[in-house]
N, C-alpha and C positions, 0 to 999 in steps of 0.2 A: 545540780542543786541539792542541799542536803535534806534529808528526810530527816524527818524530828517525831512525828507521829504516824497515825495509821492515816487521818486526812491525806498526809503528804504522798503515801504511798498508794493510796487510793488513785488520786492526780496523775503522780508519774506513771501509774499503769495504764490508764486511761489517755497519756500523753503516749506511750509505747504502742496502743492501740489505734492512733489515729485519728482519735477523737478530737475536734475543733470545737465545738462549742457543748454548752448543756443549757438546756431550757427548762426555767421553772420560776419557784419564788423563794425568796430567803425566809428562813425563820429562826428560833431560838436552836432547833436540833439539827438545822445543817449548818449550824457558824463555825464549825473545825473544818466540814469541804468549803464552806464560799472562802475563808478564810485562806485556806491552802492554796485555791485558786487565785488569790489575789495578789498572794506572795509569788508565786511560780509566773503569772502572768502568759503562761503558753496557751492555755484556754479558756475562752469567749464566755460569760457567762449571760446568755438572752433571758430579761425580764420579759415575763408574761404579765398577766394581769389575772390570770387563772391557771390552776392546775391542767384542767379537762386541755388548756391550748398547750402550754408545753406537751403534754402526750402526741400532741397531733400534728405539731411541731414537727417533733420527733420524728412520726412516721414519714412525714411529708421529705424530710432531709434522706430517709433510709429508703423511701421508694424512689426517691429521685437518682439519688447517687446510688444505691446498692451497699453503702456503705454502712458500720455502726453509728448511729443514734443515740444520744442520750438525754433522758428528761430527770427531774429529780421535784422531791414533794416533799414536805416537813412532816413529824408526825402526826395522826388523828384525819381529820378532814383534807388536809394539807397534800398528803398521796394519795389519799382514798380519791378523791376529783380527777386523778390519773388513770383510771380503770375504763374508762369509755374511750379513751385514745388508746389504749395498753390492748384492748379486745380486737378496734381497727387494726392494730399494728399487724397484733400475733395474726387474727384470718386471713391476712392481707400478706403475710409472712413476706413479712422485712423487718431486719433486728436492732432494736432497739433491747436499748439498759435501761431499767429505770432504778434510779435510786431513792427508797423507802426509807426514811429518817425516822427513826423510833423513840419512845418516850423515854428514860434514866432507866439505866438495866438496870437498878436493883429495885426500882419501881412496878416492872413486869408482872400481871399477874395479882396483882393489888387494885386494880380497879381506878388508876390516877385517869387525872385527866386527861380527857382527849383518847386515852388507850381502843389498839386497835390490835391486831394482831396481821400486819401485812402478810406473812409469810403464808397463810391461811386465804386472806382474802384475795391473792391475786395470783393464787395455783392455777385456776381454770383460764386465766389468759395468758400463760407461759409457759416455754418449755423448762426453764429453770427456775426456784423462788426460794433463795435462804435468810435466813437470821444471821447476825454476825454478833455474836454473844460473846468471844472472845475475841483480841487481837488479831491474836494466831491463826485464825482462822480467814482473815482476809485477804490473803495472797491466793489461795488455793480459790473462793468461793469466789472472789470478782472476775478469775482463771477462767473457771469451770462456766461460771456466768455469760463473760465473752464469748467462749465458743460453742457455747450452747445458742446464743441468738445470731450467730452469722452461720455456724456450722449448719441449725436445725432450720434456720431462718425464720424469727419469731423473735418474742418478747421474752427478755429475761432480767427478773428481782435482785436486788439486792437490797434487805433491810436491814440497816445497822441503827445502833443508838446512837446519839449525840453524844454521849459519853466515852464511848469504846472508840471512836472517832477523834477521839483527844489524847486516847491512850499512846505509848510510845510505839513505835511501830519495830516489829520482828526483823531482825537482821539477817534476809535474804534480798537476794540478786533479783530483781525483777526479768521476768521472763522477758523472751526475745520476740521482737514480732511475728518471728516464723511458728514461735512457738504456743504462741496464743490462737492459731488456726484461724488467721482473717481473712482468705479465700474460702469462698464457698467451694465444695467436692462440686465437681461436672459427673452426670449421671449419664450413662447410653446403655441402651436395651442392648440383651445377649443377641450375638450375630443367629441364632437359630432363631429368635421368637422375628426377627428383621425377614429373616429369609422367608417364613411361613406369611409373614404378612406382607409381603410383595408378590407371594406368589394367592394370595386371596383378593388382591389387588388386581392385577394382571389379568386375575378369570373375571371380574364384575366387569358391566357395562356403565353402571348408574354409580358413582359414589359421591359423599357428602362430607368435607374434612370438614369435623366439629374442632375449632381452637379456643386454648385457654391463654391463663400466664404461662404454660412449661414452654411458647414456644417465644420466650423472648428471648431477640437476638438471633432470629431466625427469621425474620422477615422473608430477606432476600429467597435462602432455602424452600421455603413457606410458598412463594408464589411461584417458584419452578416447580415443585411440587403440583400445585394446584393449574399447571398450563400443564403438563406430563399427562396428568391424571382426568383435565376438563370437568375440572371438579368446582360447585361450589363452594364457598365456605360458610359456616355458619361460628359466631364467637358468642365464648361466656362473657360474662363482665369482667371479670379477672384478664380475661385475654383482649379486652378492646383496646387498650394503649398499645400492642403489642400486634394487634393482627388486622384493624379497623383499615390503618391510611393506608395510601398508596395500593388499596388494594379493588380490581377491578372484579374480582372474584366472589367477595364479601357479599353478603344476601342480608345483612346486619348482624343482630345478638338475640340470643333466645334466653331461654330462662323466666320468673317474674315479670318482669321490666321488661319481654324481647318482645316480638311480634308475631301473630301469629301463621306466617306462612313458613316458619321454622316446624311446626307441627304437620306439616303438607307435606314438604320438600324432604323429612327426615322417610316419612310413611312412601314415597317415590322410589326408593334408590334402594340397588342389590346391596351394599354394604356402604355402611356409615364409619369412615374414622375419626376414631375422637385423639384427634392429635394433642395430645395437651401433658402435663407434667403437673396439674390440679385446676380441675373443673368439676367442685361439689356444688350439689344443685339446695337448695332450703327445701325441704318437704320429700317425704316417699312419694307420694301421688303424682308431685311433678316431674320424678323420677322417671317413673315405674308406667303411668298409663302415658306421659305424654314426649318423654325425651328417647326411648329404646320400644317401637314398636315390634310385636312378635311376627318372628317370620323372615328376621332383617340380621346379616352378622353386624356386631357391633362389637371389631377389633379395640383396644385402647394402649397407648405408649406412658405411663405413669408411674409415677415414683413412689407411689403410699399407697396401699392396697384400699384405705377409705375411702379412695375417688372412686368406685367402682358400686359405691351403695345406691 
C-alpha cells in the first residue's frame, strides 16, 4: 500500500513490527495516525474511554504475550493520563510504544494551548523518549524506539506533532523485521561465576532459592533445582506468576505484601540464592536489615548490577 505521508509510514512500520492493535483515544493531533490506520485497515484501533486504560492496556497485552504493545494520547492532558500505565509498564519491564501527539510545531515554545512538552515529562518511565520535529527523522526515532522497548524491555516515546505527521514521508525502505531487533537477547551467567556457585552450593547444608521474574520459563528447571537442592523457595512479586504454581516448594512471597516467616527461614539457612534476573526490593531498610542477614552468603544470578542494592 502506498505511503503518501509520515502517518503512513509510521503504520507500515508498526505493521513490520507486529503490532495488532493500539489503544487510546482520537483527537484533533492524532487524525494523520487514526486516519492512516483507517486507510491501511491492517491495524485494530481499541477505543478507551481514558488515557490512564489504553497505557495499561498496553501493558496487559505486552506482559501477556511478551510481545510489542502500543498505546497512544493526543496532545496536552490527552498523553499526559498515560504516565501511570507508562510507569507500570517500564518497572514491570514489558515493551510498550507509546505514541505522544504534540501541539503544531511552529507552535512549540509559545505557550499554546494545552502545551506540554512530552519528551521531558516521560524521560523517567522510559528507556527511550524523542520529539519528531522533522520528517526525516522518523524512520530512524520510531527504529531506535522499537528496539529500545523490546531489546531493554521497558517503555518507549514517541512524540510527534500532528503536523509533521501529515508531512510527506522520506523515501526509504522500511526496515526489515529482523532488523528492528524484536527478539529479546537470552542472557546466561559466565561458565566460571556458574562453577563457583555450584561449588558454594554443594558445601551448604541449609539453602533458600529466593525467585523473581528472571526466572520465567523456567518453571520446570526451577523445581529440579529446588528437589536437587531440598531447598525452599521464597518469590518476589515480580516472580509470583512465574514461580507461585505448581510449586510444592513455594513458602509464599516476601517483600512489603509478603509474610513474615520469609524473615525466619532467610536468618535459618547457610546460603541464600537469589535466583532471579530482577528482584528490586522498595526501600534500603527492607533491603539491608531484613532481606540479606549478616553472617549468611548471599550468591545472586542477575542481569543489572541495580538488583544488588
Amino acid at each position: 500500500m502506498a505511503i503518501n505521508n509520515i502517518a503512513d509510514l509510521f503504520v507500515a512500520t508498526l505493521e513490520q513490527a507486529g503490532v495488532k492493535r493500539i489503544f487510546g483515544i482520537v483527537g484533533d493531533s492524532l487524525n494523520g495516525l487514526t486516519e492512516a490506520l483507517r486507510n491501511r485497515g491492517t491495524i485494530e484501533w481499541v477505543h478507551v474511554r481514558h488515557e490512564e486504560v489504553a497505557a495499561f492496556a498496553a501493558a496487559g497485552e505486552a506482559q501477556i504475550t511478551g510481545d510489542l504493545a502500543v498505546c497512544a494520547g493526543s496532545c496536552g492532558p490527552g498523553n499526559l493520563h498515560l504516565i501511570n500505565g507508562l510507569f507500570d509498564a517500564h518497572r514491570s519491564r514489558v515493551p510498550v510504544l507509546a505514541i505522544a501527539a504534540q501541539i503544531p510545531s511552529a507552535e512549540i515554545g509559545g505557550g499554546y494551548f494545552q502545551e506540554t512538552h512530552p519528551e521531558n515529562l516521560f524521560r523517567e518511565c522510559s528507556h527511550y523518549c524523542e520529539l519528531v520535529s522533522d520528517g526525516s527523522q522518523l524512520p530512524y526515532i520510531l527504529e531506535n524506539a522499537i528496539r529500545a522497548a523490546v531489546g531493554l524491555r521497558g517503555v518507549a516515546v514517541v512524540a510527534i506533532p500532528g503536523d509533521v505527521a501529515l508531512r510527506r514521508a522520506p523515501q526509504r525502505a522500511i526496515t526489515t523485521s529482523l532488523g528492528l531487533a524484536l527478539s529479546a537477547p537470552k542472557i546466561a551467567p559466565r561458565p566460571d561465576d556458574l562453577k563457583e556457585l555450584a561449588s558454594m552450593l554443594n558445601a551448604a547444608e541449609r539453602i533458600t532459592l529466593f525467585c523473581g521474574r528472571g526466572c520465567a520459563g523456567a518453571h520446570a528447571q526451577l523445581m529440579r533445582l529446588a528437589e536437587t537442592l531440598k531447598s525452599p523457595i521464597v518469590h518476589a512479586l515480580g516472580g509470583k506468576e512465574h514461580v507461585e504454581y505448581d510449586n510444592p516448594y513455594d513458602v509464599g512471597m516476601t517483600g512489603f505484601i509478603g509474610i513474615r516467616c520469609h524473615a525466619r527461614l532467610r536468618r535459618a539457612v547457610d546460603v541464600g540464592h537469589r535466583f532471579s534476573l530482577q528482584a528490586v526490593f522498595p526501600g534500603r531498610r527492607s533491603n539491608r536489615a531484613n532481606r540479606y542477614p549478616s553472617g549468611k552468603s548471599w550468591p545472586a544470578l542477575q542481569a543489572r548490577p541495580r538488583l544488588g542494592r
